[in-house]
C-alpha positions, 0 to 999 in steps of 0.5 A: 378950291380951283382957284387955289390949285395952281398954288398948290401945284406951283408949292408941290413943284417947289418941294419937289425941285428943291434939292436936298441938303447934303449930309457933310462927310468932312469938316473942320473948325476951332474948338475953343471950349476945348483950348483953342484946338483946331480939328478936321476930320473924314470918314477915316480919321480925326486929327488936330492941332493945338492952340493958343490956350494949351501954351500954358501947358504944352508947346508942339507942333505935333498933330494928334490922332483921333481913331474911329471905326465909322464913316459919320462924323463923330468929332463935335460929340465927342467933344460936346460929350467931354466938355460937356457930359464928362464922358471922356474921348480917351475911351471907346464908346462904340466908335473909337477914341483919342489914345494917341500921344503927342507931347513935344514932337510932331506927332502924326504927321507935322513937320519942322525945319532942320538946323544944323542936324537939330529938329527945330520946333515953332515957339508957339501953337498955330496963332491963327486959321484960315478957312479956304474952301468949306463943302460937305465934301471938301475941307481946305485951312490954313494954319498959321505959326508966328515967325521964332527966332533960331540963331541968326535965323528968322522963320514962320510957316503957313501950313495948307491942308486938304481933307475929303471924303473918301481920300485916307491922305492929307494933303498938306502943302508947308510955306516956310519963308526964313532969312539969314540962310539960302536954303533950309532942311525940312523934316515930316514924319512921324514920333516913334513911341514903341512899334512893333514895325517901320517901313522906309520908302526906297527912294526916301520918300515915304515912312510909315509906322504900325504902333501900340498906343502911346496914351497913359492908361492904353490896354492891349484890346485897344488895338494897333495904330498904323500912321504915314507921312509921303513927301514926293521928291524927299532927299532922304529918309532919317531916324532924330531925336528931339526932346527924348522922343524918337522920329522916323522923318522925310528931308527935304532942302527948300527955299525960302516960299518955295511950297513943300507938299507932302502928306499924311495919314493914320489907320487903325486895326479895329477899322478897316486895316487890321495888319502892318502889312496892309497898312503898308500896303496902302501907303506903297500904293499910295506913293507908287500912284 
């Protein structure tokens, strides 16, 4: 037995100085069981964009809201339990649901050139992603849009976003590069189904929303869902129509490659944020730090 002591003394040691994995609190990836989505998700929110596969029936940029009401991760099984067990995510299991609508707009919190006062939208889904930085705390992609055609106008984007733990907002950081123009107006904002209350930043560099949801079949126990969108340095603040639907949108003129920051968030009343007046607490707060 002594001679296999300081085995067991150097193994014990090991064990014991070995750190502990960490619990991720943030995640991102492409769901191609599920139509090439591209989701991210933190202990407030789920978000996603579309993909490749959805062209065939639907094209947007829009971002779509997934509303939870729990710190854990819960994307990957609602996905698992849809594609998988036919439990749907458009209902409430215990730990929120997707009710949220996007058809052809920008949804919760994309954005889209501005031409000639017209919202004009990419011609396809995100084509492709980038994973920039993965940790259990941290998440940064980028997604890329093809370059369409407007007119005499050639455009592409490169949308940057960072989500972590613990931050309500998204960042996200917009490369337009375009020729046949010096400068192009940018709209971020947000698609008005039918809410029951609007803030406009003074300064025009906020808007957000409180809303019933928007999804075929949504019941008034479903709750309200508040959304946001803060661009620092905005022009101004605008209400636009595209394809029928209402926008509540930031403007802001940039240059071809000049970096356009702003960002984006979503709240619901049955988490933690259960009034218009504190989720427009949180934003002005938010913009004001």
């Amino acid at each position: 037995m002594k001679r296999y002591f300081p085995l067991l003394v150097a193994l014990l040691s090991l064990t014991l100085c070995t750190p502990k994995e960490k619990k991720a609190s943030v995640t991102a990836r492409e769901v191609p069981e599920r139509k090439d989505d591209f989701m991210w998700e933190n202990d407030f929110f789920i978000y996603r964009a579309y993909g490749k596969a959805l062209e065939k029936e639907m094209i947007t940029p829009g971002f779509d809201i997934w509303v939870k009401n729990v710190p854990d991760l819960v994307a990957d099984k609602r996905y698992e339990d849809d594609t998988k067990r036919h439990i749907s995510f458009h209902e409430d299991h215990g730990d929120g649901m997707d009710r949220y609508q996007v058809g052809v707009s920008l949804g919760g919190g994309a954005s889209c050139p501005v031409v000639r006062g017209k919202m004009v939208f990419p011609a396809t889904n995100y084509r492709s992603v980038s994973i920039l930085e993965k940790t259990p705390e941290k998440v940064v992609f980028t997604l890329h849009y093809p370059s369409w055609k407007i007119d005499s106008l050639e455009i592409s984007l490169d949308k940057t976003i960072t989500v972590e733990k613990g931050v309500r907002f998204c960042k996200c950081e917009d490369l337009y590069k375009f020729s046949g123009s010096d400068s192009l107006a940018i709209a971020a904002g947000v698609v008005c189904h039918s809410p029951d209350a609007l803030m406009h930043g003074d300064s025009g560099d906020r808007i957000a929303i409180w809303e019933r949801f928007s999804e075929e079949g949504a019941k008034e126990e479903d709750g309200r869902i508040g959304i946001a969108v803060v661009l620092p340095g905005a022009d101004s603040t605008a209400s636009m129509n595209h394809a029928g639907s209402e926008h509540l949108v930031c403007l802001k003129g940039i240059r071809s490659g000049e970096p356009l920051t702003y960002y984006f968030s979503s709240a619901w009343s049955k988490s933690d944020i259960s009034t218009s007046d504190g989720w427009f607490a949180v934003v002005r707060a938010f913009t004001e730090r």
